[in-house]
C-alpha positions as CSV (number, residue, x, y, z in Angstrom):
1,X,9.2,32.9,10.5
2,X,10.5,29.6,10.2
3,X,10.4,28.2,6.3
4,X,10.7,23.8,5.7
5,X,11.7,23.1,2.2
6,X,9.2,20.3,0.7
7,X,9.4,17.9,-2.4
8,X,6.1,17.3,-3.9
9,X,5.9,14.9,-6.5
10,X,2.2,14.1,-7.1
11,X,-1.3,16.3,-7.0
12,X,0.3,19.2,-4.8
13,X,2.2,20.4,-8.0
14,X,1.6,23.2,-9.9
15,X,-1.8,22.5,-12.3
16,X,-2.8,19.5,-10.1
17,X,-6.1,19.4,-8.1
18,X,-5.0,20.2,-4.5
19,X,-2.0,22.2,-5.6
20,X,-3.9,25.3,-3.5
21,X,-3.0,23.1,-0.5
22,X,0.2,25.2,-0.9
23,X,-1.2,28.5,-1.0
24,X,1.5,30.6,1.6
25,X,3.9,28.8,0.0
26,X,6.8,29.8,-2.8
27,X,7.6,28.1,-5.5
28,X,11.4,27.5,-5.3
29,X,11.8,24.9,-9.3
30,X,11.8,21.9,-10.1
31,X,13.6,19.3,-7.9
32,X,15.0,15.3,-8.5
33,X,15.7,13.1,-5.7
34,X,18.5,10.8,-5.0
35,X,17.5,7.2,-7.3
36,X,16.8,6.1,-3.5
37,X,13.0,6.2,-4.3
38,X,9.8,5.2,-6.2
39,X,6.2,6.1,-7.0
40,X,3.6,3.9,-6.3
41,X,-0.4,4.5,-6.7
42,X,-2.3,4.0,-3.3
43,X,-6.2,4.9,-4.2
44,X,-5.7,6.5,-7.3
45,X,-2.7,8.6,-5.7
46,X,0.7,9.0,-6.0
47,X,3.0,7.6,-3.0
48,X,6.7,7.9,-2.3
49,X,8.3,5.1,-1.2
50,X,12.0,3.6,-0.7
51,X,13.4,2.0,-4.0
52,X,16.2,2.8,-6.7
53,X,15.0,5.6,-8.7
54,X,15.3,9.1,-8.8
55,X,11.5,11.0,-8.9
56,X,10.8,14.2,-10.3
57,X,9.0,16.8,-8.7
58,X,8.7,20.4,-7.3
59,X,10.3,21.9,-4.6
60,X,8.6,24.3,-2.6
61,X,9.4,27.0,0.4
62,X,6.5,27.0,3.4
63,X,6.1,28.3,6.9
64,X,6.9,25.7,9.1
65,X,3.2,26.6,10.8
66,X,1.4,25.2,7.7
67,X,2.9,21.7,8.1
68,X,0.4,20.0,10.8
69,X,-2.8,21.4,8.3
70,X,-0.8,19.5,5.2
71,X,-0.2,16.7,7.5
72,X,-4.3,16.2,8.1
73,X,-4.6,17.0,4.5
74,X,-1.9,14.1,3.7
75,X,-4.0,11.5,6.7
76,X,-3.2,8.8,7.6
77,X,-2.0,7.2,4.6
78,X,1.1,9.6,4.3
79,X,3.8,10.4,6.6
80,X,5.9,13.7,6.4
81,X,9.9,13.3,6.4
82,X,13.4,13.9,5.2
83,X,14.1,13.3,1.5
84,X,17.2,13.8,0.0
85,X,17.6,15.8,-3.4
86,X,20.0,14.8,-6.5
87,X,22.3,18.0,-5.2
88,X,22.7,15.9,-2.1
89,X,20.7,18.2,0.3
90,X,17.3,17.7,2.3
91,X,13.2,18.3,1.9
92,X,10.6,16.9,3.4
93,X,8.1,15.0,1.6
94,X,5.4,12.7,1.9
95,X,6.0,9.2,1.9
96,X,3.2,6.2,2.2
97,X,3.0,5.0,5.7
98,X,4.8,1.6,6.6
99,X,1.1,0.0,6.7
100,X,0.5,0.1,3.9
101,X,3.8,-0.7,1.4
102,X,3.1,-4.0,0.3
């Protein structure tokens, strides 16, 4: 089974209302990005974006076949892609869509 590293920083983390959208999934610790990023709030949400800040968050270990349901669970608001971590290796996250970084 193929397992995707993924960098949540937001309301998938442990104690957070739709942390069971990781259920399948390990917990691997806690994980810092590059400072190549920010948080924003989008609806009440929390939104990874490009800026010049390192973000703190949780890194966790999932089959690759859960993606496309956390993907719909993200819509259309997020988008799923690389990220790189403060050890100066890759995750994926969830970043706000183009559309709507103002």
């Amino acid at each position: 089974m193929t397992r995707v590293r993924l960098f949540v920083y937001g309301s998938l983390r442990r104690g957070h209302e739709h942390h069971v959208e990781l259920a399948g999934g390990a917990f691997l610790g806690a994980g810092v990005t590059a400072p190549s990023y920010r948080v924003v709030t989008v609806v009440g949400y929390p939104a990874l974006v490009p800026g010049n800040a390192a973000v703190t968050g949780e890194l966790y270990a999932l089959p690759s076949a859960l993606l496309p349901e956390l993907d719909a669970f993200e819509g259309h608001r997020y988008r799923r892609r690389s990220v790189t971590l403060s050890d100066g290796t890759d995750a994926e996250a969830y970043f706000l869509a183009e559309a709507y970084v103002s």
